[in-house]
Backbone as JSON Lines, residues from 0, in Angstrom:
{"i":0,"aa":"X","n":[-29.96,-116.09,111.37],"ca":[-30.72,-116.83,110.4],"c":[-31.83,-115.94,109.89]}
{"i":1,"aa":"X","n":[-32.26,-116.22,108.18],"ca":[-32.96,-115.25,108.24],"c":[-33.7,-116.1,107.86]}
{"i":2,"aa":"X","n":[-35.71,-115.36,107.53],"ca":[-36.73,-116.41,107.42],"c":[-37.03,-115.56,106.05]}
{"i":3,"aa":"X","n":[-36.41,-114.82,105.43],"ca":[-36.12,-114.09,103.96],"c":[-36.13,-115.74,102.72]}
{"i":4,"aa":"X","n":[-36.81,-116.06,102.04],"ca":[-37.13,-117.61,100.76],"c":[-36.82,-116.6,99.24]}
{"i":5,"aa":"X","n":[-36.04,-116.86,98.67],"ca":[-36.66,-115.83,97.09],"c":[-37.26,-116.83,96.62]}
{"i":6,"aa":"X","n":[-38.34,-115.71,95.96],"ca":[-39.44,-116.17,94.96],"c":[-39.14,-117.27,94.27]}
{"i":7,"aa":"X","n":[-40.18,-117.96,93.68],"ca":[-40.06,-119.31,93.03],"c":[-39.76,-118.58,91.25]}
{"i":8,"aa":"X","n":[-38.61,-119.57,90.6],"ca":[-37.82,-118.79,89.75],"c":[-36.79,-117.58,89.85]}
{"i":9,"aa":"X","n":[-36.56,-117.29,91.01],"ca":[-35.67,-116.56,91.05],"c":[-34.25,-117.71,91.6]}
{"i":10,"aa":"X","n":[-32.94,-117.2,90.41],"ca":[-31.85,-117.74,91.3],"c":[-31.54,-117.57,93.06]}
{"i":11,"aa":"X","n":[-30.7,-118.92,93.28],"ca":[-30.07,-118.37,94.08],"c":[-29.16,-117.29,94.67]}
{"i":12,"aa":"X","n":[-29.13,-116.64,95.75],"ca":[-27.97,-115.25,95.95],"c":[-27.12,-116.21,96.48]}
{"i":13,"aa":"X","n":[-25.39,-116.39,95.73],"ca":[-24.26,-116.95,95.91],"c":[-23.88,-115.96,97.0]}
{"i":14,"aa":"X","n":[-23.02,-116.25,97.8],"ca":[-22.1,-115.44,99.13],"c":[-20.59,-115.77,98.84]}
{"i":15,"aa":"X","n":[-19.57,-114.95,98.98],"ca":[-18.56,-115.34,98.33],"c":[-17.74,-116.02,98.57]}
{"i":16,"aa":"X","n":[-18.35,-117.6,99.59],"ca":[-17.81,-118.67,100.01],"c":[-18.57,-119.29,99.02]}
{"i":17,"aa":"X","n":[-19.26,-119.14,98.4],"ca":[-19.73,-120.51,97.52],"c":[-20.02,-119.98,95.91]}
{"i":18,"aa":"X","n":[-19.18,-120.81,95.24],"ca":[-19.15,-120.25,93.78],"c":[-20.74,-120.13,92.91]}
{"i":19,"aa":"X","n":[-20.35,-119.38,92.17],"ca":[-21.62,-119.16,91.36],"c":[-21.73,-120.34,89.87]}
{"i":20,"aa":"X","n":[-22.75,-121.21,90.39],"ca":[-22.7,-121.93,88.77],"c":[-22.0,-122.86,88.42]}
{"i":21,"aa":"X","n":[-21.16,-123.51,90.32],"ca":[-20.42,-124.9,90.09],"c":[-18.86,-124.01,89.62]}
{"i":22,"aa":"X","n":[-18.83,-122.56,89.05],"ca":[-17.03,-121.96,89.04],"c":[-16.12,-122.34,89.99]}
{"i":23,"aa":"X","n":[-14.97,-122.89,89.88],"ca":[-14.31,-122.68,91.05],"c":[-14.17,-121.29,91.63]}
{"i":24,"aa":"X","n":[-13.97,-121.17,93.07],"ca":[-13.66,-120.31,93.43],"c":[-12.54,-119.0,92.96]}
{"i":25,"aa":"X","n":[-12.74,-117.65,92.96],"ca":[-11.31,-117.49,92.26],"c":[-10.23,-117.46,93.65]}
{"i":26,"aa":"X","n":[-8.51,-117.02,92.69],"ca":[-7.41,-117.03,93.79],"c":[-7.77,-115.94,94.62]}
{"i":27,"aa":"X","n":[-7.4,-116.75,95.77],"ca":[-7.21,-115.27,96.75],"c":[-6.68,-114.35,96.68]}
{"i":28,"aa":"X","n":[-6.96,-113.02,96.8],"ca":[-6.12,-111.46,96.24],"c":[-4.62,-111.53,96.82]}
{"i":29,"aa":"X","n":[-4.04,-111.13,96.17],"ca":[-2.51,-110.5,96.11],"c":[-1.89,-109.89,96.94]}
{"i":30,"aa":"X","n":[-1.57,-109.44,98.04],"ca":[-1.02,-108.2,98.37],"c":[0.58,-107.87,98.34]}
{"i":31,"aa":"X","n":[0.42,-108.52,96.83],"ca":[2.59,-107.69,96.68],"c":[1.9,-106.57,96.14]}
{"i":32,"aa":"X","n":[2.91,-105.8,96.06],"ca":[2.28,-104.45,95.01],"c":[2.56,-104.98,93.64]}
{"i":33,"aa":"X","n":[1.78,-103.89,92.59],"ca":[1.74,-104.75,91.63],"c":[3.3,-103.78,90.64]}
{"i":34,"aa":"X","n":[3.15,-104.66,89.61],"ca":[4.1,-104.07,88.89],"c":[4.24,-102.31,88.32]}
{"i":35,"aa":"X","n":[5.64,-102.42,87.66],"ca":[5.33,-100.65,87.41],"c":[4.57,-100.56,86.2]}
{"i":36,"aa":"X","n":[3.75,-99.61,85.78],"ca":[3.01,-99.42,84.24],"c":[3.22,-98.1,84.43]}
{"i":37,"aa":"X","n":[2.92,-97.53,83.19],"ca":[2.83,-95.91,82.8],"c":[1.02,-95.66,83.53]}
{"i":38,"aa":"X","n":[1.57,-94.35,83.52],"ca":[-0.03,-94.03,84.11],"c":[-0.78,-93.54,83.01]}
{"i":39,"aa":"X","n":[0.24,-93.12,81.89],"ca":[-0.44,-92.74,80.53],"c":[-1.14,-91.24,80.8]}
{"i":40,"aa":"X","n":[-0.56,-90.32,81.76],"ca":[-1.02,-88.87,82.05],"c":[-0.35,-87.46,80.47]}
{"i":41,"aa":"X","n":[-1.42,-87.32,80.25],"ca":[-0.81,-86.93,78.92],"c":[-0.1,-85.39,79.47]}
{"i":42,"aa":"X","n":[0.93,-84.74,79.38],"ca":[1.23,-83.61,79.81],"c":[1.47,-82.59,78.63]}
{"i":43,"aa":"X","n":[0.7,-81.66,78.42],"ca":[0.32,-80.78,77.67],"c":[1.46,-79.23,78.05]}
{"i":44,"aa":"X","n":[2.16,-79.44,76.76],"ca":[3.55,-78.09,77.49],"c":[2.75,-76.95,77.52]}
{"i":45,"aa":"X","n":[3.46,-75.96,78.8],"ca":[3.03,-74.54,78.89],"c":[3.29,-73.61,77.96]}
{"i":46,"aa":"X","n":[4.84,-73.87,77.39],"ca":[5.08,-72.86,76.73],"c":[6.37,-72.03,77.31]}
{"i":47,"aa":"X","n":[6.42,-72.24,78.48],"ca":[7.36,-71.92,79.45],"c":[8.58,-73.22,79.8]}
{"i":48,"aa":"X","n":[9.68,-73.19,79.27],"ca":[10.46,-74.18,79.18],"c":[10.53,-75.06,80.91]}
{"i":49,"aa":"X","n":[11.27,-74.39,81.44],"ca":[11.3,-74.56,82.98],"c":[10.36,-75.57,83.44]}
{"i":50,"aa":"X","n":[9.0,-74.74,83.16],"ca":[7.99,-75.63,83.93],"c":[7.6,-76.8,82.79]}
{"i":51,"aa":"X","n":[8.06,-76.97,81.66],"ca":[7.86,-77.69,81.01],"c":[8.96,-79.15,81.36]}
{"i":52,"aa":"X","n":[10.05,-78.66,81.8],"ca":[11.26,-79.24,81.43],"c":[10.64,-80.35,83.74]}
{"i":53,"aa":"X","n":[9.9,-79.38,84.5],"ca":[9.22,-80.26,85.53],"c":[8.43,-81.2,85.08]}
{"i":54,"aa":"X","n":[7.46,-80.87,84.56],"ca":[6.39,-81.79,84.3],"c":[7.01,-82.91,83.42]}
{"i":55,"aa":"X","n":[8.01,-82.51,82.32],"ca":[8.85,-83.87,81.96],"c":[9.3,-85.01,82.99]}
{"i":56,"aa":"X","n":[9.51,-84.51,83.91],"ca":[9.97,-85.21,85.2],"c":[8.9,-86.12,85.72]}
{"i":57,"aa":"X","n":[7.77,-85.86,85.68],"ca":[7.05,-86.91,86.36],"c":[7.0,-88.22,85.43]}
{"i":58,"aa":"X","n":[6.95,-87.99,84.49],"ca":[7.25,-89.44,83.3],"c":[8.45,-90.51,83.55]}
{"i":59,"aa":"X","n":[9.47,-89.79,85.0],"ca":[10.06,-91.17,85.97],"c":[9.49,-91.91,86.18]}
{"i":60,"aa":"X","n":[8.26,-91.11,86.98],"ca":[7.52,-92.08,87.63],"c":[6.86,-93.25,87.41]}
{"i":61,"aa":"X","n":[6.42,-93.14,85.71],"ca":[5.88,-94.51,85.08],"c":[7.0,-95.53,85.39]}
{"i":62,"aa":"X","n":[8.08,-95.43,85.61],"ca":[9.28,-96.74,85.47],"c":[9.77,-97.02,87.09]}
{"i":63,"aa":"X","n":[8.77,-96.79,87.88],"ca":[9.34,-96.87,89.31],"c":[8.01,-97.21,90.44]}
{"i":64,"aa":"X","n":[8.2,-98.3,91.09],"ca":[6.9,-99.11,92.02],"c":[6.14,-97.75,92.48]}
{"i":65,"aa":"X","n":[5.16,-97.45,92.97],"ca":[4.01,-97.09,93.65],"c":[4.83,-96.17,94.76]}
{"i":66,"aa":"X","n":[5.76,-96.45,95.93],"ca":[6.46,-96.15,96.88],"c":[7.5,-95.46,96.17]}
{"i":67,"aa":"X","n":[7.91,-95.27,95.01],"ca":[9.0,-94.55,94.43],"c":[8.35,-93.16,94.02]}
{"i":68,"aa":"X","n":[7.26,-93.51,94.08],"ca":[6.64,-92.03,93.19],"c":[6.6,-90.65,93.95]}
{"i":69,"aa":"X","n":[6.8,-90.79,95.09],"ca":[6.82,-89.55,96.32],"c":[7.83,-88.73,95.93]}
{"i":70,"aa":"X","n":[9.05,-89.63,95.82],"ca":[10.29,-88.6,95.71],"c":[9.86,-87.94,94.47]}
{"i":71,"aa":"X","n":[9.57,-88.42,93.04],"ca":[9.4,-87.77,92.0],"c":[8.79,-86.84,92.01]}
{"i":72,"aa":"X","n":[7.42,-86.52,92.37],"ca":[6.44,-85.86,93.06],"c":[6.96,-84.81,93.94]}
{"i":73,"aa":"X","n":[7.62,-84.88,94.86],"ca":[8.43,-84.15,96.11],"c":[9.25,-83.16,94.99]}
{"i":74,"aa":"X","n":[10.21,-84.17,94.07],"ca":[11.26,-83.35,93.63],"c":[10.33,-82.14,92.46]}
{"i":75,"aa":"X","n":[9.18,-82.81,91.9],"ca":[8.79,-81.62,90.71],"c":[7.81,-80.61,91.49]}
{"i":76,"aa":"X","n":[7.28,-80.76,92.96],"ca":[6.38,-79.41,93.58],"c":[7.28,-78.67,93.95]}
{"i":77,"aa":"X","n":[8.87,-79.15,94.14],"ca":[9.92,-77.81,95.15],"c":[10.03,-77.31,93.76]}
{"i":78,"aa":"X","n":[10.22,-77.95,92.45],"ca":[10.7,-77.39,91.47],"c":[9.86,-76.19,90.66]}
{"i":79,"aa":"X","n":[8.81,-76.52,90.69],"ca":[7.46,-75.53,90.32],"c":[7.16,-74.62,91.34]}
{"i":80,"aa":"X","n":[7.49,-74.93,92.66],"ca":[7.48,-74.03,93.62],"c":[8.3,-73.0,93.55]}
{"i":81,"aa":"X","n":[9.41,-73.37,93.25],"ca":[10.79,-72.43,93.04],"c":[10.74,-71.6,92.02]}
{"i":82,"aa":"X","n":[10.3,-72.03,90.83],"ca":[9.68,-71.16,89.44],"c":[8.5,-70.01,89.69]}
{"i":83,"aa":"X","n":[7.76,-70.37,90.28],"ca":[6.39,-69.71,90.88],"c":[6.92,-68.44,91.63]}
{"i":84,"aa":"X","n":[7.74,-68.7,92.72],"ca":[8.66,-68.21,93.35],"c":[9.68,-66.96,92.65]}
{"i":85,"aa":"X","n":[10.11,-67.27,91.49],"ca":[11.08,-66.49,90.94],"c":[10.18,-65.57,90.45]}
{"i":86,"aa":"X","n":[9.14,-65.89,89.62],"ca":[8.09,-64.73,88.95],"c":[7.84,-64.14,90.07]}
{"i":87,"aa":"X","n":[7.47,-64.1,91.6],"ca":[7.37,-62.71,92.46],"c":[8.78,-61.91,92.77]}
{"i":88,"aa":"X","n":[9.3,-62.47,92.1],"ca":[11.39,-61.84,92.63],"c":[11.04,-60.58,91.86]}
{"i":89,"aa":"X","n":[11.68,-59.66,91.9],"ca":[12.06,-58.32,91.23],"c":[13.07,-58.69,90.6]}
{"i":90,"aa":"X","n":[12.99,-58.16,89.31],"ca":[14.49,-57.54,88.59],"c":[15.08,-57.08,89.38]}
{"i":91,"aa":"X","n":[16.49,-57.13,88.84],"ca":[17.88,-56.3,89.39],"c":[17.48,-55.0,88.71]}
{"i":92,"aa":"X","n":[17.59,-53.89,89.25],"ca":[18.05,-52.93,88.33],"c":[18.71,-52.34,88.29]}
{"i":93,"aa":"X","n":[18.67,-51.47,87.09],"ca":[19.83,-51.69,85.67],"c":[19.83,-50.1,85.84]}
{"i":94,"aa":"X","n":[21.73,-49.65,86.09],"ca":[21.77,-48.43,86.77],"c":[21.9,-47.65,85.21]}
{"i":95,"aa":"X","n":[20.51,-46.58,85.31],"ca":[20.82,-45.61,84.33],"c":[21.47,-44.53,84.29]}
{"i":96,"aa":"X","n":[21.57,-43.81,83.26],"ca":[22.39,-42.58,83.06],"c":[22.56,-41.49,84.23]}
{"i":97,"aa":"X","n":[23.64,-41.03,84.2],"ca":[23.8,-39.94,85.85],"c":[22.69,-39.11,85.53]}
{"i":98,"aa":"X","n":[22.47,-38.63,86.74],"ca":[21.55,-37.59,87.41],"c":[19.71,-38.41,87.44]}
{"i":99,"aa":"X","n":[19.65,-39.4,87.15],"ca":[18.42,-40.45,87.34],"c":[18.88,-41.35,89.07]}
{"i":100,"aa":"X","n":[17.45,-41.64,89.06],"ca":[17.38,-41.95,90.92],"c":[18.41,-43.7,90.45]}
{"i":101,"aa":"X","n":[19.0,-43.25,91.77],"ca":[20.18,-45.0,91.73],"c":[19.2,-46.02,92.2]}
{"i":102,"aa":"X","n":[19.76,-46.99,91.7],"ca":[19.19,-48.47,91.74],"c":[19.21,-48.58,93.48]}
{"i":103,"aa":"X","n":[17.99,-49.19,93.93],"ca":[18.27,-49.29,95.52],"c":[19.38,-50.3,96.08]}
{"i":104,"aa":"X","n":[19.95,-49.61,96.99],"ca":[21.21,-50.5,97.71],"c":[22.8,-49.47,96.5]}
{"i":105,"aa":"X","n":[22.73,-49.26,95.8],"ca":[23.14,-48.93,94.89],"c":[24.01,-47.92,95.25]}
{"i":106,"aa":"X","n":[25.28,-47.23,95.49],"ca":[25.98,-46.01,96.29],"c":[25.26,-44.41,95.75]}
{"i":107,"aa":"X","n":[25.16,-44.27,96.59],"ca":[24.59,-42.36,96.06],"c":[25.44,-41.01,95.73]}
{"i":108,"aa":"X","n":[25.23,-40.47,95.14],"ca":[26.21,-39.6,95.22],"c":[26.48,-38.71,96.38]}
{"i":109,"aa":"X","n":[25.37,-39.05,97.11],"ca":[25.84,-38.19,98.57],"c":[26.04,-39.31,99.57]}
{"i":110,"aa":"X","n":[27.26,-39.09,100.42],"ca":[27.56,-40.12,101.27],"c":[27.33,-39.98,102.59]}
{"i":111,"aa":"X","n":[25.86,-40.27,103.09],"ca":[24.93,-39.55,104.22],"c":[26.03,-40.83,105.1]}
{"i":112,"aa":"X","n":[27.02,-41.9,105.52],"ca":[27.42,-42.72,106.23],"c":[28.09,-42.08,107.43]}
{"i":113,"aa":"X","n":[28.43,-39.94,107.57],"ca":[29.11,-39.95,108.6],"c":[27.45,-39.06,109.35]}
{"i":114,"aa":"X","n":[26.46,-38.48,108.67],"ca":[25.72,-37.94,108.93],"c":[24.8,-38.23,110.08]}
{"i":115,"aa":"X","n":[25.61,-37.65,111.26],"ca":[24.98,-37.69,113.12],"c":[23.87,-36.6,113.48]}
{"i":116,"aa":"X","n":[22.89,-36.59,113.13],"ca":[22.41,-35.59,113.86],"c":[21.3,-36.22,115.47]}
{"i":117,"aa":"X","n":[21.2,-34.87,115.76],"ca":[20.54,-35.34,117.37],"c":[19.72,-34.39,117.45]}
């Protein structure tokens, strides 16, 4: 109990068992999930098709509950991951004209495969 009075002219402080102003109370909260909506995330292209053609992908997600959105999500970070990924790959290379150094892995003209020394 408190011995706390407000000032004379000041309203009462309502507690949210007792309505403000004679309102009924409102409904008690919800807990279904709520429906699907767009999230309205505007996605601005790179310029780079690939990663463009990911980020298209998350615009599933507006048409699928709250709990659906992981996989979408899951599926476009392996996908951008994998792109990210390819830009540190090396080219193949591209075997030039004889007497230039061979492409690595590439056969040599000398075949060091019986060459034993000790």
């Amino acid at each position: 109990m408190s011995d706390w009075t407000p000032e004379a002219g000041t309203p009462p402080v309502s507690t949210p068992d007792e309505p403000v102003g004679g309102e009924p109370a409102a409904a008690a909260p919800s807990f279904e999930p709520a429906g699907t909506a767009p999230l309205g995330v505007v996605r601005t292209p790179t310029g780079h098709p690939a990663v463009d053609a990911r980020l298209e992908r998350l615009a599933d997600a507006d048409h699928l509950p709250a709990d659906g959105h992981i996989e979408v999500y899951e599926d476009v970070h392996r996908g951008l991951r994998a792109e990210l990924t390819s830009l540190d790959a090396r080219p193949a290379a591209v075997p030039g004209p004889p007497g230039t150094a061979a492409a690595p892995g590439a056969p040599s003209a000398y075949d060091n495969t019986h060459d034993h020394r000790s």
